[in-house]
Backbone as CSV, one residue per row, in Angstrom:
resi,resn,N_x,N_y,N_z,CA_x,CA_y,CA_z,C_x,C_y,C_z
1,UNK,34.253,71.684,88.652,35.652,71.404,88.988,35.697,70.502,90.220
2,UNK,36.997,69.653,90.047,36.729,68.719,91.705,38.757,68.922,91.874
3,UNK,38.793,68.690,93.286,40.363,68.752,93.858,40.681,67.213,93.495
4,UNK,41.311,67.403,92.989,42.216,66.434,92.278,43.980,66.304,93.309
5,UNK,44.630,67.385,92.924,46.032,67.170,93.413,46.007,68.269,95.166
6,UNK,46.167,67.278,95.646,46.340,67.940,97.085,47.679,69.199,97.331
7,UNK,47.600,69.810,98.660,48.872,70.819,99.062,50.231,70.110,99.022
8,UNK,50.019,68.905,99.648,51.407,67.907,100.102,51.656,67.622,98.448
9,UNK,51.251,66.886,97.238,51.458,66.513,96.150,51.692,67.792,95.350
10,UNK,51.083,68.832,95.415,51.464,70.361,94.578,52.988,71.150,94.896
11,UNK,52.796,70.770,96.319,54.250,71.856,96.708,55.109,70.515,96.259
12,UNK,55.288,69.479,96.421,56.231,68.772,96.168,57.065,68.574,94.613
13,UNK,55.805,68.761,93.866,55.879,68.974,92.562,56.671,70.211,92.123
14,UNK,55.857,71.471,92.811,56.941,72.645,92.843,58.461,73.004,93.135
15,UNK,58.457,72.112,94.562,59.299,72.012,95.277,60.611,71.231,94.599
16,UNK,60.220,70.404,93.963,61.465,69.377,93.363,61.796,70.219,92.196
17,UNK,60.584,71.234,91.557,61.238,71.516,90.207,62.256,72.331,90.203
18,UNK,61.602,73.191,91.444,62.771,74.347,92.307,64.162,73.784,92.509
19,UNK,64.173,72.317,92.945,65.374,72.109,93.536,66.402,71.186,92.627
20,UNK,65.209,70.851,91.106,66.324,70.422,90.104,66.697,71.299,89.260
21,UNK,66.364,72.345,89.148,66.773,73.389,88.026,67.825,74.301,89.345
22,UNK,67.931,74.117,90.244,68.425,74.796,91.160,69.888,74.300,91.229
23,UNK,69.931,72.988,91.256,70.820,71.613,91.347,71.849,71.911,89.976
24,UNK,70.803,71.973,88.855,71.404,72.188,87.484,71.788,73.042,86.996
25,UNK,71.434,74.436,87.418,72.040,75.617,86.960,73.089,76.015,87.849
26,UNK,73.774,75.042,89.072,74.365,75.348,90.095,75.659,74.291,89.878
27,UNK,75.605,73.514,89.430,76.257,72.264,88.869,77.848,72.738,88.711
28,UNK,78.117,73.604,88.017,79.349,74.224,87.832,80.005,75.271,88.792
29,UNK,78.809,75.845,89.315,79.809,77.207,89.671,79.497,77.477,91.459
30,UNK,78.081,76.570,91.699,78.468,76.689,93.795,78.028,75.145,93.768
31,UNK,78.937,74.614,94.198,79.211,73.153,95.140,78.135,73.250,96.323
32,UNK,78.283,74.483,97.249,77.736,74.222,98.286,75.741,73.928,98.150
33,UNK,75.178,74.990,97.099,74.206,75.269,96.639,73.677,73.779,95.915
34,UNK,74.602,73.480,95.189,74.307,72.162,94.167,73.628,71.251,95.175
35,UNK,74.865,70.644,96.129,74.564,69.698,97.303,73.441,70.060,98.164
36,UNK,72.875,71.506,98.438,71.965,71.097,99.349,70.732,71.212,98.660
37,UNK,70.331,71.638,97.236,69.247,71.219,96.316,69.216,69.950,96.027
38,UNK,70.036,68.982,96.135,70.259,67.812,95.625,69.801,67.065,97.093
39,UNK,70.054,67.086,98.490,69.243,67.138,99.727,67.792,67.011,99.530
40,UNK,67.860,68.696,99.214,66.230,69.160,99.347,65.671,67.754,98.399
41,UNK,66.280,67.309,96.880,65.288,66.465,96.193,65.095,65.250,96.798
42,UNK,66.621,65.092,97.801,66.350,63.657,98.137,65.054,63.339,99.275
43,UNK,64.839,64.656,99.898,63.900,64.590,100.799,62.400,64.673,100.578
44,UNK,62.736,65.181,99.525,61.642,65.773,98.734,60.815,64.042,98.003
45,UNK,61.514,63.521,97.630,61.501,62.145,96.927,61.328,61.156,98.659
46,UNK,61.887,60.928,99.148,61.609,60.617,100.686,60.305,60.808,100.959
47,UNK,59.694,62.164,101.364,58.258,62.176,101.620,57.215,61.731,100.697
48,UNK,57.073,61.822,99.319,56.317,61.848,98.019,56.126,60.064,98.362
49,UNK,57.286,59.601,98.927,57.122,57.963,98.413,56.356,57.241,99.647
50,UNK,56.220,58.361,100.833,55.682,58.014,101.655,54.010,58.478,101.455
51,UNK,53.879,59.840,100.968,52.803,60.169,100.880,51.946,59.170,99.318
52,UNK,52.893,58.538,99.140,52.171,57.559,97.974,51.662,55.974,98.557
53,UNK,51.753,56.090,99.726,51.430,55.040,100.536,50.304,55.753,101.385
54,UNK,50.355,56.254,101.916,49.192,57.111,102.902,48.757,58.442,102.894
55,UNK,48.984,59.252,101.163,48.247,60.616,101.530,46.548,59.889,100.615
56,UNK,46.405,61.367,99.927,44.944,61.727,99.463,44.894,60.222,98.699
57,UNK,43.571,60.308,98.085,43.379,59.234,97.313,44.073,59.463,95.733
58,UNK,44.281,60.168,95.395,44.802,61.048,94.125,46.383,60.706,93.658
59,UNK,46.709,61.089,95.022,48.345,60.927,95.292,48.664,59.628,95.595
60,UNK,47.639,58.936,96.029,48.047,57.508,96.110,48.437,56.564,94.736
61,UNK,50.025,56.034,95.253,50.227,54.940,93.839,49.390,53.803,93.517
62,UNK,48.636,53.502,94.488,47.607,52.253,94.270,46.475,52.975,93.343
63,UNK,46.347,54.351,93.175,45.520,54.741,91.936,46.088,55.012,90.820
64,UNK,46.978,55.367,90.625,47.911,55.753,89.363,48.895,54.734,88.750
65,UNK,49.269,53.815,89.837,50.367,52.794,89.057,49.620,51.615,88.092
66,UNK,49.658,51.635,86.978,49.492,50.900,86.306,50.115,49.739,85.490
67,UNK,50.159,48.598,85.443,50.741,48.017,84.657,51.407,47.567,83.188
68,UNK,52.766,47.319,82.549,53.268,47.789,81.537,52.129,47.507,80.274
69,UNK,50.890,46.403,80.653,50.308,46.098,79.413,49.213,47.291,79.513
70,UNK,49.014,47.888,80.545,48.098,49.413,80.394,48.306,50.392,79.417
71,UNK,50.071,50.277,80.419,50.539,51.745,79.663,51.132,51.734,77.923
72,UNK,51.382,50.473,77.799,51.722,50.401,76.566,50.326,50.752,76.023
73,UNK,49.164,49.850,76.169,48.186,50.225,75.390,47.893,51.991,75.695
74,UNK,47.948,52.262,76.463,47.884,53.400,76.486,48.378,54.639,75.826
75,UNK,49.851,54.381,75.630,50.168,54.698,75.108,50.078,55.066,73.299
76,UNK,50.195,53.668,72.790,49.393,53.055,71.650,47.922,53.926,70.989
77,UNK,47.637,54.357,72.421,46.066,55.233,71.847,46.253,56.835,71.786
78,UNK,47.493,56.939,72.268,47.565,58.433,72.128,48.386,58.361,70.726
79,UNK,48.770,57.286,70.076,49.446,57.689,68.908,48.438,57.652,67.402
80,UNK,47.516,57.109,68.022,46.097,56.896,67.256,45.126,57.829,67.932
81,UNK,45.508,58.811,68.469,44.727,60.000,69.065,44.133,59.477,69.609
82,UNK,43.452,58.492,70.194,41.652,58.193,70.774,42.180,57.212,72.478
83,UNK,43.473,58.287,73.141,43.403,58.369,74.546,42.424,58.607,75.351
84,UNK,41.915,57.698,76.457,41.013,58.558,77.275,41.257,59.901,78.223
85,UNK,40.595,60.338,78.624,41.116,61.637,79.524,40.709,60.657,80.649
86,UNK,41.915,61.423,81.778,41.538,60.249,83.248,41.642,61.635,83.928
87,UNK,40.509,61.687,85.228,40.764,62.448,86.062,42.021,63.218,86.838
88,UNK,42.153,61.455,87.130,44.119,61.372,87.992,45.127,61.318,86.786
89,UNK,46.003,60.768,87.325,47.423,60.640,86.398,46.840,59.336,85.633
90,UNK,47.267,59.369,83.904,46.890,58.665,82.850,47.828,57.471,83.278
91,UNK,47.632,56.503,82.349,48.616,55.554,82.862,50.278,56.019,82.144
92,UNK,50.349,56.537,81.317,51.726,57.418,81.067,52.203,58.227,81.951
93,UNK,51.252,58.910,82.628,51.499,59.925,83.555,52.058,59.301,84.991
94,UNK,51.474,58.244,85.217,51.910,57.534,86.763,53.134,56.689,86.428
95,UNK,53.366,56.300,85.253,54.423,55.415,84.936,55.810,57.029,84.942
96,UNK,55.783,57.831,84.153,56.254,58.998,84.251,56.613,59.165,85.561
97,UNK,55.660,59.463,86.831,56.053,59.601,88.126,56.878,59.013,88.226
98,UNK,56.776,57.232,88.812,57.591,56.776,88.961,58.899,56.593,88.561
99,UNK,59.048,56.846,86.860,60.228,57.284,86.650,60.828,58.322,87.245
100,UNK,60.497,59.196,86.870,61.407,60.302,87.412,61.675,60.313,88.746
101,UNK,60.880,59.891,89.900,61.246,59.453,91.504,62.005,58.533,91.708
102,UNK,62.332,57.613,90.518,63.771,57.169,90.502,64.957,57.629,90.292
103,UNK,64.616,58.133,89.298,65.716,59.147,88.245,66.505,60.008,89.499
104,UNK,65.623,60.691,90.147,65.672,61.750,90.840,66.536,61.269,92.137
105,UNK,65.722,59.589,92.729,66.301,59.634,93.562,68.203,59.015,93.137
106,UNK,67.916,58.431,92.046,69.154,57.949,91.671,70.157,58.929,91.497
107,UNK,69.923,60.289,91.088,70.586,61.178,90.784,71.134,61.971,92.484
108,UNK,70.326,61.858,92.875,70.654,62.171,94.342,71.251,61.248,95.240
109,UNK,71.184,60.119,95.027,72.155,59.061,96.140,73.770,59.277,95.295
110,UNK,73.472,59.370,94.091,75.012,59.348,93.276,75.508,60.587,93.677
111,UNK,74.895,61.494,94.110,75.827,62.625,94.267,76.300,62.978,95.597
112,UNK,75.295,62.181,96.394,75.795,62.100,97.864,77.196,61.076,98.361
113,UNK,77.059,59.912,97.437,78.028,59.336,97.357,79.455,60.123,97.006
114,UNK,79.445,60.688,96.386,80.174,61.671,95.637,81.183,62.539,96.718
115,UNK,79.861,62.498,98.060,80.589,63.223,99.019,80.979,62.663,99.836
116,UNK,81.108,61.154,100.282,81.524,60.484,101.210,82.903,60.006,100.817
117,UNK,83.442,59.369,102.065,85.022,59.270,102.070,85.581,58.162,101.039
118,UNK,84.294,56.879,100.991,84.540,56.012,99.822,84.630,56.096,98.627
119,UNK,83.824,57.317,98.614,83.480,57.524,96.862,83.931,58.869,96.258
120,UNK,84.294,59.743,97.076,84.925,60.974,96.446,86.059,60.636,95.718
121,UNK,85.886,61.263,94.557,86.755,61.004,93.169,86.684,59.959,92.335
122,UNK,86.005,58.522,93.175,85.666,57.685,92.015,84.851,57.759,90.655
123,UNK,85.850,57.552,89.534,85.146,58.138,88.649,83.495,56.995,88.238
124,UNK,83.414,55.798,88.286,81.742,55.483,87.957,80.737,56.254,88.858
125,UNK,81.101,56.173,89.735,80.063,57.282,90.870,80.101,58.649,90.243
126,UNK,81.066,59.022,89.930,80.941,60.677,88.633,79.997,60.182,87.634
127,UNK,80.573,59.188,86.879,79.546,59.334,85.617,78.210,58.648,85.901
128,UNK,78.074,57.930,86.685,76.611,57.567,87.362,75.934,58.785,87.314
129,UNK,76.521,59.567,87.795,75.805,60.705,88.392,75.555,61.696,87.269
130,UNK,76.322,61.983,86.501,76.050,62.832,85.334,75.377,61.630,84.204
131,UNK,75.449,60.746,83.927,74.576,60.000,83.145,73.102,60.162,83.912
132,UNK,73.219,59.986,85.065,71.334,60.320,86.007,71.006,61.492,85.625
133,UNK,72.136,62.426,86.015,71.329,63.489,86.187,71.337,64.271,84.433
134,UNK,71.667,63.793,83.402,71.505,64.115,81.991,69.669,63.372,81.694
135,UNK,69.955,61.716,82.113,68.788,61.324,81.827,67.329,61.954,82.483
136,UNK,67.547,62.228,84.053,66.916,62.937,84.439,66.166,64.199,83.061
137,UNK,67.389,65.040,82.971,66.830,66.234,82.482,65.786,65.591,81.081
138,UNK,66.517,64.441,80.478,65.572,63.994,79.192,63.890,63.863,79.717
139,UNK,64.322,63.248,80.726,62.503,62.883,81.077,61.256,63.847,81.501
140,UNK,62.586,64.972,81.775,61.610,66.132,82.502,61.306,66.422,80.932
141,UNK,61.904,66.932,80.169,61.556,66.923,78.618,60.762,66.539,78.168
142,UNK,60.378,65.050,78.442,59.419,63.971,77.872,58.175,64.358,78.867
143,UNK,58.262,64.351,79.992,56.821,64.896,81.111,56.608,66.530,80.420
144,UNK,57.298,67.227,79.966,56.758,68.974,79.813,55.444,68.339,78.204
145,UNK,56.618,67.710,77.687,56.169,67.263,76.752,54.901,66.616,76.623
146,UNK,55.065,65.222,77.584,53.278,64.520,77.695,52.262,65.898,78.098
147,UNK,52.457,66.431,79.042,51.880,67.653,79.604,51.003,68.818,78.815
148,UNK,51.513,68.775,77.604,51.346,69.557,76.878,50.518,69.381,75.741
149,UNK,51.173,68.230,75.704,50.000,67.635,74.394,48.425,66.827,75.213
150,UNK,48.683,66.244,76.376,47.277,65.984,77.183,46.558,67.315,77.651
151,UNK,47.480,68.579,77.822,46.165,69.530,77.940,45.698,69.811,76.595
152,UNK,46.914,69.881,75.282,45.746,69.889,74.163,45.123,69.263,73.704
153,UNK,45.278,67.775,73.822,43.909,67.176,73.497,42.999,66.826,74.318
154,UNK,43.031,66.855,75.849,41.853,66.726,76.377,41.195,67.890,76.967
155,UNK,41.786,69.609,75.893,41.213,70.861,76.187,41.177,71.606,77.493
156,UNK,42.475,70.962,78.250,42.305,71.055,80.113,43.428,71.241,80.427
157,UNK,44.205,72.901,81.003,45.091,73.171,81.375,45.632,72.374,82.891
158,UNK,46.504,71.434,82.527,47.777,70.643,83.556,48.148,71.382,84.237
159,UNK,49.072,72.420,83.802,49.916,73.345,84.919,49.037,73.766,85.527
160,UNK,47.921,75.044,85.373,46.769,74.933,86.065,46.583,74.246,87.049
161,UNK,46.213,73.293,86.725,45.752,72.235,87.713,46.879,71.544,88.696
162,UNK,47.914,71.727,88.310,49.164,71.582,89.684,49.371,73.016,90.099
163,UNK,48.886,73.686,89.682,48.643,74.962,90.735,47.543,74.959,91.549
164,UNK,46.751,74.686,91.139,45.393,75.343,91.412,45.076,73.390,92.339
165,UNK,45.225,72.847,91.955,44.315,71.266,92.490,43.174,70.642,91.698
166,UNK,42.555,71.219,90.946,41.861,71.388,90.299,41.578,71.246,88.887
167,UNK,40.840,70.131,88.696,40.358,69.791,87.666,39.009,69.600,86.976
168,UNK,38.685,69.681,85.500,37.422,69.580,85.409,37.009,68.140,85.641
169,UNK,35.955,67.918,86.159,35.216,66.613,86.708,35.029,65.803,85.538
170,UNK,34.601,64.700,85.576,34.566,63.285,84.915,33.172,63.421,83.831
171,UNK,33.194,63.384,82.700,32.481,63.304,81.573,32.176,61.966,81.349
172,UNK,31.418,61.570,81.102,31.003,59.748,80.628,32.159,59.143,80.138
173,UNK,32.619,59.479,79.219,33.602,58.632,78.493,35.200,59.004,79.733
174,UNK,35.464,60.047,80.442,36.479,59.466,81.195,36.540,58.935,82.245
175,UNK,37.724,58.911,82.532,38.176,57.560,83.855,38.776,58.244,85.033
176,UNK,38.054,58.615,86.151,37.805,59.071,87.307,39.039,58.175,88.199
């Protein structure tokens, strides 16, 4: 086994999931609760984008961001089964990040807006915000989803391993 996902990249991971299902099941019935999970993500998204510039080597986007002709091919090979297993985030998986740290943060500036003197009650800033934060929920869908099918075909529990840090080490044929 080798540490793969650091403390700062694990709790954050935790931390945001806490504070969008927190955000979303709160949506209707406490205002006050909604807004400060929706905080917590924006801060939460704040540090992650910093620690993607200067944490571990793992967490760094200069290892995971890949370009669209990667990930397409990449993609492309998981539909023909014969994906590689990558140590770090696949190139679906880092493209994934970055989505959703948009998503997330988009969903969170729209709702902060929401609370300022310019934008309270405007309705595109409403549906900005519920169009984000709907699409949001699709993608978390689509990540449970990639998640699930890369631990079954490359035989290697994910969640696990954003618990734990920990992954099995690099076999010849994968990409470290």
């Amino acid at each position: 086994m080798v540490r793969v996902w650091d403390r700062v990249v694990r709790g954050f991971h935790w931390a945001l999931v806490l504070s969008f299902v927190t955000a979303w099941l709160t949506s209707h019935s406490s205002e006050d609760i909604h807004q400060w999970a929706g905080y917590a993500a924006a801060a939460l998204v704040s540090m992650r984008l910093l620690w993607g510039v200067i944490g571990t080597p793992y967490a760094r986007f200069s290892q995971f961001v890949r370009d669209p002709a990667t990930v397409l091919r990449y993609l492309s090979a998981i539909l023909s089964g014969r994906e590689a297993r990558y140590v770090g985030h696949n190139p679906a998986g880092g493209a994934m990040v970055l989505v959703l740290i948009a998503a997330m943060g988009s969903t969170a500036l729209t709702g902060w807006l929401m609370t300022t003197d310019a934008y309270f009650g405007v309705s595109w800033v409403e549906m900005a915000h519920s169009l984000s934060a709907h699409g949001l929920l699709v993608l978390v869908l689509l990540h449970i989803g990639g998640v699930a099918l890369a631990s079954f075909r490359h035989r290697e529990n994910l969640v696990r391993a954003m618990i734990t840090g920990r992954k099995r080490k690099a076999e010849s044929t994968d990409i470290a």
